[in-house]
C-alpha positions as CSV (number, residue, x, y, z in Angstrom):
1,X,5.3,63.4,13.0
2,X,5.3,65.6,9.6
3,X,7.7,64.3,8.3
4,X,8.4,61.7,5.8
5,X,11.4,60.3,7.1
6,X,10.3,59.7,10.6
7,X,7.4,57.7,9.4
8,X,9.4,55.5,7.5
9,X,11.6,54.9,10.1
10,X,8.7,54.4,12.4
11,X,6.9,52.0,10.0
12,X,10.9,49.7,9.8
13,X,11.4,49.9,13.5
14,X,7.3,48.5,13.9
15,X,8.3,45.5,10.8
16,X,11.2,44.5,12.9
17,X,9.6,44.7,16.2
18,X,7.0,42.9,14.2
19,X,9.0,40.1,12.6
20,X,11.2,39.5,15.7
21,X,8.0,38.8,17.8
22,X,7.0,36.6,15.5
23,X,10.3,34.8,15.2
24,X,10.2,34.7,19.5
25,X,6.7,32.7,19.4
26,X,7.9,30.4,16.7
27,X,10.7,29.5,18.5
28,X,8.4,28.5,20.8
29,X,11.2,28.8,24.3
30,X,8.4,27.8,26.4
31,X,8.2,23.9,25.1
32,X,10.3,20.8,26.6
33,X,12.7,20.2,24.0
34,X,12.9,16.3,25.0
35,X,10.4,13.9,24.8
36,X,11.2,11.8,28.1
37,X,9.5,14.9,30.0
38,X,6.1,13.5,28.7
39,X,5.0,10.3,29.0
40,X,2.6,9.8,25.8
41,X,5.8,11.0,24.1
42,X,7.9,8.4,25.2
43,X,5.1,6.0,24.0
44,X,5.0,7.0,21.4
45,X,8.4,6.5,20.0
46,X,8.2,3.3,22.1
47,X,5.2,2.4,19.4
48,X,6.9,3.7,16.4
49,X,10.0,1.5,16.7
50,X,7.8,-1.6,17.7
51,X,5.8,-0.8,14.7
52,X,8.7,-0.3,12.1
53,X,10.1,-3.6,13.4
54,X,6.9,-5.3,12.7
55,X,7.0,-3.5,9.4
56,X,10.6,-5.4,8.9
57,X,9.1,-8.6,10.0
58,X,6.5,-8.3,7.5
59,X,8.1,-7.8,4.6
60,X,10.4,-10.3,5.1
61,X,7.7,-12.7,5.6
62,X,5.6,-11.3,2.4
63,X,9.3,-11.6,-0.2
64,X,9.1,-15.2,1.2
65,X,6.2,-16.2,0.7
66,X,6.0,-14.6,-2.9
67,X,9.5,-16.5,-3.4
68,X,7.4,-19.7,-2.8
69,X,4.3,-18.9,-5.0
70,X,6.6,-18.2,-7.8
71,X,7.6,-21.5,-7.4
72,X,5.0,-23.4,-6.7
73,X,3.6,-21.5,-9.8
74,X,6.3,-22.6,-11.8
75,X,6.0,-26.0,-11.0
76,X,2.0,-26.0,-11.7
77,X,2.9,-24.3,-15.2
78,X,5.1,-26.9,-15.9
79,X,2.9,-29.8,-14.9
80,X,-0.1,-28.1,-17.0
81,X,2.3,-27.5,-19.9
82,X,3.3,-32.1,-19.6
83,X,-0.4,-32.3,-19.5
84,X,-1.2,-30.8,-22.6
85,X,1.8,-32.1,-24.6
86,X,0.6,-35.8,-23.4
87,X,-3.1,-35.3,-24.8
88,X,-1.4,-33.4,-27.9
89,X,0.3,-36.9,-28.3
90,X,-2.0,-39.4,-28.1
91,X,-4.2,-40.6,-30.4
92,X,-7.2,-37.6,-32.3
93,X,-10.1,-37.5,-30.1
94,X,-13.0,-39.7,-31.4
95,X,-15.0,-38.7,-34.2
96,X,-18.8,-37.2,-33.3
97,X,-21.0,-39.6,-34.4
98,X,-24.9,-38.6,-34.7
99,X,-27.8,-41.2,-34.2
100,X,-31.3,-40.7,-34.8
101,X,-33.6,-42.0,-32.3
102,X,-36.9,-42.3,-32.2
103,X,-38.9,-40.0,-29.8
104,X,-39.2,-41.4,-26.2
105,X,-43.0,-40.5,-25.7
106,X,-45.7,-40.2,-27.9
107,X,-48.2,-38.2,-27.5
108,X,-51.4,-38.0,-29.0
109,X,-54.4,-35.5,-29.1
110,X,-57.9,-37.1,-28.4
């Protein structure tokens, strides 16, 4: 092969020989195409609807229970907020009033 032109044509028949072998194994014919043929397959779609259920469940149950906090915080808020206007009302706190004392032991050196 001397000549130019067969070699090219040698070296676009071997890229498509090449590239339709490939294509072949990527395809991958040989595999079950459904996944009641295996067992662990089954299961494991069995699992994966369980879990997004539980996933349903879930967050249902968290939106609820933050529905309640924000409540329950909102009620505490407002009792804190009655609590400080009621000591803001009532009469100034007590004035300090400072007292000396005399010392509670003596002590003296011998």
């Amino acid at each position: 092969m001397t000549s130019h032109t067969g070699r090219l044509y040698a070296l676009a028949l071997a890229l498509l020989v090449f590239f339709l072998t490939w294509s072949a194994i990527a395809a991958a014919p040989w595999k079950p195409t459904s996944a009641t043929s295996d067992p662990r397959l089954a299961a494991l779609a069995a699992r994966e609807l369980r879990i997004r259920h539980e996933s349903v469940v879930v967050a249902r149950i968290v939106k609820h229970r933050w529905a309640v906090y924000r409540i329950e915080l909102r009620k505490r808020q407002g009792q804190i907020a009655a609590a400080k206007r009621a000591v803001a009302s009532t009469a100034a706190a007590p004035s300090v009033r400072v007292v000396s004392l005399p010392p509670l032991t003596i002590t003296r050196t011998s």
